[in-house]
C-alpha positions as CSV (number, residue, x, y, z in Angstrom):
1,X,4.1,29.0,-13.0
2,X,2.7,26.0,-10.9
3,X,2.4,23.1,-12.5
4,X,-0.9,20.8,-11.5
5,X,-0.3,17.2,-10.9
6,X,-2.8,14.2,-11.1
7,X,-2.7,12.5,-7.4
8,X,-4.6,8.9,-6.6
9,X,-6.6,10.3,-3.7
10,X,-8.9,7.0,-3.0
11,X,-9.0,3.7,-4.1
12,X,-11.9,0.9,-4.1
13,X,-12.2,-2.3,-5.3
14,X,-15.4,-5.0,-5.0
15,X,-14.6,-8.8,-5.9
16,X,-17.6,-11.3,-6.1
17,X,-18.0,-14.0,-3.8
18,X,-18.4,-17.1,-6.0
19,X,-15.2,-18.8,-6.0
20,X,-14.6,-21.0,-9.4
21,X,-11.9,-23.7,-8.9
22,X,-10.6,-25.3,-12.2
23,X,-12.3,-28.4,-10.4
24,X,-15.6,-26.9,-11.5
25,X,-14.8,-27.0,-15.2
26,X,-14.3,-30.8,-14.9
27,X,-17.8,-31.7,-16.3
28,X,-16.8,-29.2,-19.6
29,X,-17.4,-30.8,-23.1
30,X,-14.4,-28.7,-24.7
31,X,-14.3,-28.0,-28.7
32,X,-11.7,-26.7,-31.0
33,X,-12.7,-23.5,-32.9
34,X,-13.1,-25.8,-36.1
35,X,-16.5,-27.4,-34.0
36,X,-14.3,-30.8,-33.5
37,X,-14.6,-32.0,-30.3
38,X,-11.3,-32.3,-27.6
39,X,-10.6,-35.7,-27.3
40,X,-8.4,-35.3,-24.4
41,X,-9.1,-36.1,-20.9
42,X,-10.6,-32.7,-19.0
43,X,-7.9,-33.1,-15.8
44,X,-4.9,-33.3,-18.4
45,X,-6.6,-30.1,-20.4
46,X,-7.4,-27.8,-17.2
47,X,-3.7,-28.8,-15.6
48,X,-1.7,-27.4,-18.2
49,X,-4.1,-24.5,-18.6
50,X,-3.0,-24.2,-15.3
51,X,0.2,-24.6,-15.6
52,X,0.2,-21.9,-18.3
53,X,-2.0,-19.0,-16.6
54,X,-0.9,-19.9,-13.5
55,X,-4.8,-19.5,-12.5
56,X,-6.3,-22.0,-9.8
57,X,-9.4,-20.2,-9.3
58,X,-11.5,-16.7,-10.5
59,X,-14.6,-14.6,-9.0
60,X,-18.1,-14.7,-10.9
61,X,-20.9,-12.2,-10.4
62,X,-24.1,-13.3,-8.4
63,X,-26.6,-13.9,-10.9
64,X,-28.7,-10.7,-9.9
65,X,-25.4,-8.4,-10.3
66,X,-24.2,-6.8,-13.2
67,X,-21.0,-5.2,-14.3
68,X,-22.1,-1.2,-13.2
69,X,-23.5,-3.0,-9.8
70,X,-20.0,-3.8,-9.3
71,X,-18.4,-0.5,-10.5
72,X,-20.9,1.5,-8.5
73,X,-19.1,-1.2,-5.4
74,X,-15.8,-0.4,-6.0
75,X,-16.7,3.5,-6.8
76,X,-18.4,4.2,-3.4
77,X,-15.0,2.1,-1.5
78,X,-13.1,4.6,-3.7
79,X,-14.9,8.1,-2.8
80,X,-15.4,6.9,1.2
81,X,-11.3,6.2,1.1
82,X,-11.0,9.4,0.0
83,X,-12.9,11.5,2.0
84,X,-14.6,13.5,-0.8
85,X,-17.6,14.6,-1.5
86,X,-19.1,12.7,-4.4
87,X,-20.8,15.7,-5.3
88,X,-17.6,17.5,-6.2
89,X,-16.8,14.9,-8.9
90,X,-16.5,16.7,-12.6
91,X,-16.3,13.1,-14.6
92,X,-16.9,9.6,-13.9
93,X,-14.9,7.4,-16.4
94,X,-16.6,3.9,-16.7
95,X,-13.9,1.5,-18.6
96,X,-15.5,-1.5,-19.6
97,X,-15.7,-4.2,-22.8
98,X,-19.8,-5.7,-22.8
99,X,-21.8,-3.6,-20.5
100,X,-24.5,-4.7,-18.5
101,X,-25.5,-8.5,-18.9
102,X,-28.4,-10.4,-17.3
103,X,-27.6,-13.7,-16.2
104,X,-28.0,-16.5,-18.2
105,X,-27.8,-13.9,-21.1
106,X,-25.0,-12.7,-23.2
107,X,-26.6,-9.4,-24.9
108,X,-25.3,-6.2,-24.0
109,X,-26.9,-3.3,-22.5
110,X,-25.2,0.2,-22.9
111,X,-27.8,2.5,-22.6
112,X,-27.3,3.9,-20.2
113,X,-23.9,4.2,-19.9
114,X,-22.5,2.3,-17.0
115,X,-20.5,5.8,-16.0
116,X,-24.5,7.5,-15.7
117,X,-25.9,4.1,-13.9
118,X,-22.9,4.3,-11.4
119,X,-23.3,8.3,-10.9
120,X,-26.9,7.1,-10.1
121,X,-26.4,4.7,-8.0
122,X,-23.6,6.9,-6.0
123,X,-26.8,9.6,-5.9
124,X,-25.1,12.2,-7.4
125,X,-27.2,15.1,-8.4
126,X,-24.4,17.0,-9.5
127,X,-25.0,18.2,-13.6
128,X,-21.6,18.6,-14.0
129,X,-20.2,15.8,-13.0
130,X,-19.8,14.3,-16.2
131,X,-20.0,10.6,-16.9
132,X,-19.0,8.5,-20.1
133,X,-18.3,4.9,-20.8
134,X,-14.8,3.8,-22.5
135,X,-14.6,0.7,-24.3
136,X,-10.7,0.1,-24.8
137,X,-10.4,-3.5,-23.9
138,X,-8.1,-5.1,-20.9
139,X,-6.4,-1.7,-21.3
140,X,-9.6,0.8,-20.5
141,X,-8.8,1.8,-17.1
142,X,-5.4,2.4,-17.4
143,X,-6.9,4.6,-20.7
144,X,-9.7,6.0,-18.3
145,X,-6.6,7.5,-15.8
146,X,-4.7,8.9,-18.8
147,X,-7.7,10.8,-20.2
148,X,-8.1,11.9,-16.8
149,X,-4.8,13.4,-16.3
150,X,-5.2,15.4,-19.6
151,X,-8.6,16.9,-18.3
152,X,-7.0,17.9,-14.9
153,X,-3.9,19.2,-16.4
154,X,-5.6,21.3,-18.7
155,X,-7.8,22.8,-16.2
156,X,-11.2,21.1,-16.8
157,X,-11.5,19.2,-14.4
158,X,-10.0,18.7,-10.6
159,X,-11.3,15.5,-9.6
160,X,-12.7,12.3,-11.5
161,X,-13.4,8.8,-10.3
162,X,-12.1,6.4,-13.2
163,X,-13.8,2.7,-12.6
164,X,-13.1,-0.5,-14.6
165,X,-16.1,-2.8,-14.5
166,X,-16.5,-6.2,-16.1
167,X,-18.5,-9.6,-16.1
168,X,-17.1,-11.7,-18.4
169,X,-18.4,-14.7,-16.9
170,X,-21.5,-13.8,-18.7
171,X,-19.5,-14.3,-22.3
172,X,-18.2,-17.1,-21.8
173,X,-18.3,-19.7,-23.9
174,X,-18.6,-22.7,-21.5
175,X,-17.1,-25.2,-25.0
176,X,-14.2,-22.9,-25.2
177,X,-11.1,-23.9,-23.3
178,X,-9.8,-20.5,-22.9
179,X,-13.0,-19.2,-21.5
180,X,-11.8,-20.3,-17.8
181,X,-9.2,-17.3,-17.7
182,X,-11.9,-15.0,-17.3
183,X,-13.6,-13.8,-14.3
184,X,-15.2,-10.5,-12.9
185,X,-14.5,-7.9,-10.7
186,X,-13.8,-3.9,-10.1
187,X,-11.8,-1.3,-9.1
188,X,-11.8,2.0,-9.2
189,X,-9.9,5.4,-8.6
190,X,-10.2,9.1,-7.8
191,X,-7.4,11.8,-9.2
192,X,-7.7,15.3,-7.7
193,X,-5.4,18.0,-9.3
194,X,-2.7,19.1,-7.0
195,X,0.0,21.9,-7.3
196,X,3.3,22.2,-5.3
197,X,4.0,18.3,-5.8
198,X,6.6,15.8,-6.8
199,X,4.0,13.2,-6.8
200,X,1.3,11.9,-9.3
201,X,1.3,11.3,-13.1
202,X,4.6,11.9,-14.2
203,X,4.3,10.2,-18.0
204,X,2.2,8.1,-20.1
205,X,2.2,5.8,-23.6
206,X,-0.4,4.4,-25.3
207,X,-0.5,2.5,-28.9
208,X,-3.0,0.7,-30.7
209,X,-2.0,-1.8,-33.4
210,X,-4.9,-3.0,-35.5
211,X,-3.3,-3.8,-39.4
212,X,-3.2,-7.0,-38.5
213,X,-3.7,-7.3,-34.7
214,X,-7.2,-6.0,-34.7
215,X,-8.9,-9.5,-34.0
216,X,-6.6,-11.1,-31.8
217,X,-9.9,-10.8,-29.6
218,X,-13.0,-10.8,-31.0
219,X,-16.6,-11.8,-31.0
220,X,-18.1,-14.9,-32.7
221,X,-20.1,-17.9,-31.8
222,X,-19.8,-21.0,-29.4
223,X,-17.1,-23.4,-30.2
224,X,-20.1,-26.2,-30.1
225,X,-21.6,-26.4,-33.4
226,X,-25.4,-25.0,-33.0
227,X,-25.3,-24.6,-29.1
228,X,-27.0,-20.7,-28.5
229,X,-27.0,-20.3,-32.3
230,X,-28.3,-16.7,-31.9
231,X,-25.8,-15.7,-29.3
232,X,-21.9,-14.3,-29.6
233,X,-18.8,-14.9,-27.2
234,X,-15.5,-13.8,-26.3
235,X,-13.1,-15.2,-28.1
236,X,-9.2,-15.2,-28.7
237,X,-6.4,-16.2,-30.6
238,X,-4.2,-17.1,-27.4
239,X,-0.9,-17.7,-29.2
240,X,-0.9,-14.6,-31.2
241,X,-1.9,-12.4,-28.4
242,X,0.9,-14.0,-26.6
243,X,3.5,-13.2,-28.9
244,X,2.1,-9.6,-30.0
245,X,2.2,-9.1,-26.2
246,X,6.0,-9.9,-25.7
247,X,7.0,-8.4,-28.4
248,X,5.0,-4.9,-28.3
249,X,4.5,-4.4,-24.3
250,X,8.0,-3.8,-22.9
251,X,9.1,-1.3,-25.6
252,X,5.5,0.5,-24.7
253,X,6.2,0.2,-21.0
254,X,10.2,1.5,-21.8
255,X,8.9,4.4,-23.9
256,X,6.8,5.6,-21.2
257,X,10.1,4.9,-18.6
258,X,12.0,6.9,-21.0
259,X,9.4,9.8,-21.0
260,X,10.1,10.1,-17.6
261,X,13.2,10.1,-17.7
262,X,13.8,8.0,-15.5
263,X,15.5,4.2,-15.3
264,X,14.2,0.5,-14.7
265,X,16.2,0.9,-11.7
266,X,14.1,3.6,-10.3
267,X,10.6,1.6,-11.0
268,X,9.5,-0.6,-7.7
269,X,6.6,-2.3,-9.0
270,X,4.8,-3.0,-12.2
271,X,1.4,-3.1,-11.6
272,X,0.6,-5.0,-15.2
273,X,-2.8,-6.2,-15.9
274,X,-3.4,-10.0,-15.4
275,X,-4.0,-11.7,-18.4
276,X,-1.5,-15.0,-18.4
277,X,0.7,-15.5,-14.9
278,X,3.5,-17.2,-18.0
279,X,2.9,-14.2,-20.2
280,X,3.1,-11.4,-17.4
281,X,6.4,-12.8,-16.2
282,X,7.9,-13.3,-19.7
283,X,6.7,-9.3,-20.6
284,X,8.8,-8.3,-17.4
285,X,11.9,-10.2,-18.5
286,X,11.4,-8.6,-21.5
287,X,11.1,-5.6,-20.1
288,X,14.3,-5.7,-18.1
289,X,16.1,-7.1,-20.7
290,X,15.7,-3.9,-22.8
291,X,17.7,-2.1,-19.6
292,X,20.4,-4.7,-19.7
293,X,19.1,-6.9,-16.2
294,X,18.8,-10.0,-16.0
295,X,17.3,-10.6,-12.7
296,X,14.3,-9.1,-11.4
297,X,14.4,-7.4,-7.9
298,X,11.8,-9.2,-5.8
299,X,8.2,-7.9,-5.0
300,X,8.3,-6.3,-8.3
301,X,5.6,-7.7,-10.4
302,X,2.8,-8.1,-8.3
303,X,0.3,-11.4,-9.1
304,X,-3.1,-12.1,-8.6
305,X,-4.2,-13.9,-11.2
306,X,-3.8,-17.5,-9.6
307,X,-6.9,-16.1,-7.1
308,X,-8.7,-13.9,-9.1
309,X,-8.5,-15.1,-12.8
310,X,-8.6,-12.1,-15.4
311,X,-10.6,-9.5,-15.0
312,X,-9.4,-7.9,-17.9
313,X,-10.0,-3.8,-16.6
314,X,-10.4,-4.6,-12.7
315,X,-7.3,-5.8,-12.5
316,X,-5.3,-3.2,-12.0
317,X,-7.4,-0.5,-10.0
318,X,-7.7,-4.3,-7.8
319,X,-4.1,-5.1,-7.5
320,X,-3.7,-1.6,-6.5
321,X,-6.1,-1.5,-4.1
322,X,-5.5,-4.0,-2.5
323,X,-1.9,-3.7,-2.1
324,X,-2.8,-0.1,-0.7
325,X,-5.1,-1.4,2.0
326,X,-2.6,-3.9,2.9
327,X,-4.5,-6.9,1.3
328,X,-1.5,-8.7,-0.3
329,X,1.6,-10.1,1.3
330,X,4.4,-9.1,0.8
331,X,3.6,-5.9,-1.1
332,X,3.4,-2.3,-0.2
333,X,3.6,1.0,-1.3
334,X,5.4,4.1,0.0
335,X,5.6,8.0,-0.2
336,X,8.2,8.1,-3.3
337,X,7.6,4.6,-4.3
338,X,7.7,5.3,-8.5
339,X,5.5,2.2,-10.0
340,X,4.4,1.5,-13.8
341,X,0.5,0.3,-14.6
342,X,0.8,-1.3,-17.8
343,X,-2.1,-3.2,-19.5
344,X,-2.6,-4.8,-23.1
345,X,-6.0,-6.2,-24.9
346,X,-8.5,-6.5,-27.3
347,X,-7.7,-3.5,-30.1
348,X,-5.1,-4.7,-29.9
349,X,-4.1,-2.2,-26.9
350,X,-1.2,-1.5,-24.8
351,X,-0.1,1.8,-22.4
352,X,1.5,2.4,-19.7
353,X,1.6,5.1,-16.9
354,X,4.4,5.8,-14.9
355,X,3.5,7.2,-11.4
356,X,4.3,8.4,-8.3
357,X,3.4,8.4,-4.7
């Protein structure tokens, strides 16, 4: 009996033009989450923001793009890479966390789903090609590719684009400190069902804490005491993400390693979704810690959050475009290469997906 495997046959990715240097957020007036005012000086906050995210600089929207305008981008890269025809799509899997927002706005739109607007956009006439949103937080594409693999595997489906899609630039809080890690983008993927192969989806994990992790991220009001009164931002409790996150990811990433059953030793990248540069490196220690290493092989944990900010579900379908196409030093990726996506976010969130090429 053959068994089918889920293969990456095309990849895409669209990032904005506007470049945002930490420079720009010099002329901030910064609050505290009490409505108290940051005394400090804005060059001494932004450096060891820096210092901690490792970000210089992030990608915003133009102002007449929104987030499936940027899926639909990265979705039509995706199926021209692979040589499909669109039309032979049976889902489109739109991962996202506030829809579509107008510029200057921050209220979602959601109907229609991004995954119909993109199919639109892509002209797909197609009735069963079916397309749904997934709201999962940072973590929704990675999500998007494991629900995939369970509709090939069982026979529904033989190909499906997954895209992550985001604008978080539009909900920011421009008083909040931590709203300079975010920044927009997308990416995107197709899986095609395949028999007779070693390659593909080979295992995945996924967990969702929410007892007491549930509003590590969350929605609320401007740090700034009655500025937009009737509007709502992104916000998050940085320090307890950051310790949920090293404590939960690497035994989420291992389990899925385990599943496999295969070894740290045979991963050669981690692909893991780019939140915090101090937190991503800290999670892979972590990670090789539980395997008994102490040094990680270099090239392994690929970065592009000083350049691109977070994203939170472009990142990965990004970084793995773009190493792909040959788009960042340094990094490739090979017929038998085995690499781990792993992502963790508002939920709170965390899976992993071992794969490989």
């Amino acid at each position: 009996m053959s068994t089918i495997k889920s293969i990456i046959i095309g990849t895409g990715s669209y990032l904005p033009t506007n470049i945002v240097k930490n420079i720009d957020f010099l002329n901030h007036q910064f609050y505290e989450k009490d409505g108290q005012p940051i005394l400090r000086n804005n060059a001494e906050i932004i450096s060891k923001f820096q210092d901690i995210t490792e970000i210089e600089e992030r990608r915003y929207a133009d102002d007449d793009q929104l987030a499936s305008d940027l899926g639909y981008l990265a979705a039509k890269e995706a199926i021209e890479s692979s040589g499909i025809d669109a039309e032979s799509l049976d889902y489109i899997i739109a991962a996202h966390n506030f829809g579509d927002i107008e510029a200057g706005d921050t209220h979602v739109q959601i109907m229609p789903s991004l995954a119909s607007k993109i199919k639109h956009k892509l002209g797909i006439e197609n009735p069963n090609c079916v397309a749904y949103d997934l709201p999962f937080g940072c973590p929704g594409w990675v999500q998007g590719v494991i629900q995939a693999d369970y509709f090939i595997k069982s026979g529904d489906a033989k190909r499906i684009l997954v895209v992550g899609c985001e604008t978080l630039s539009r909900v920011n809080d421009p008083h909040d400190r931590d709203s300079m890690i975010f920044a927009d983008g997308a990416g995107a993927a197709i899986l095609e069902g395949k028999t007779s192969t070693n390659s593909g989806i080979i295992a995945h994990k996924t967990q969702s804490h929410t007892h007491k992790e549930a509003y590590y991220l969350y929605c609320g009001h401007s740090s700034k005491p009655d500025f937009k009164k009737n509007d709502v931002f992104i916000k998050m409790e940085g320090r307890k993400i950051y310790e949920y996150a090293l404590s939960n990811v690497p035994l989420v990433v291992k389990e899925a390693i385990d599943r496999a059953g295969l070894d740290i030793a045979d991963i050669k990248k981690v692909l893991i979704h780019q939140a915090n540069g101090k937190m991503d490196e800290a999670i892979a220690k972590r990670l090789l810690k539980l395997y008994g290493k102490t040094e990680m092989p270099e090239g392994m944990i690929p970065m592009t959050i000083a350049t691109l900010g977070n994203s939170s579900v472009a990142t990965i379908p990004t970084m793995l475009d773009m190493i792909l196409k040959n788009n960042m030093e340094t990094h490739e990726l090979n017929e038998g290469d085995i690499v781990v996506f792993a992502s963790v976010g508002a939920g709170m969130n965390i899976n992993a997906v071992v794969y490989k090429f």
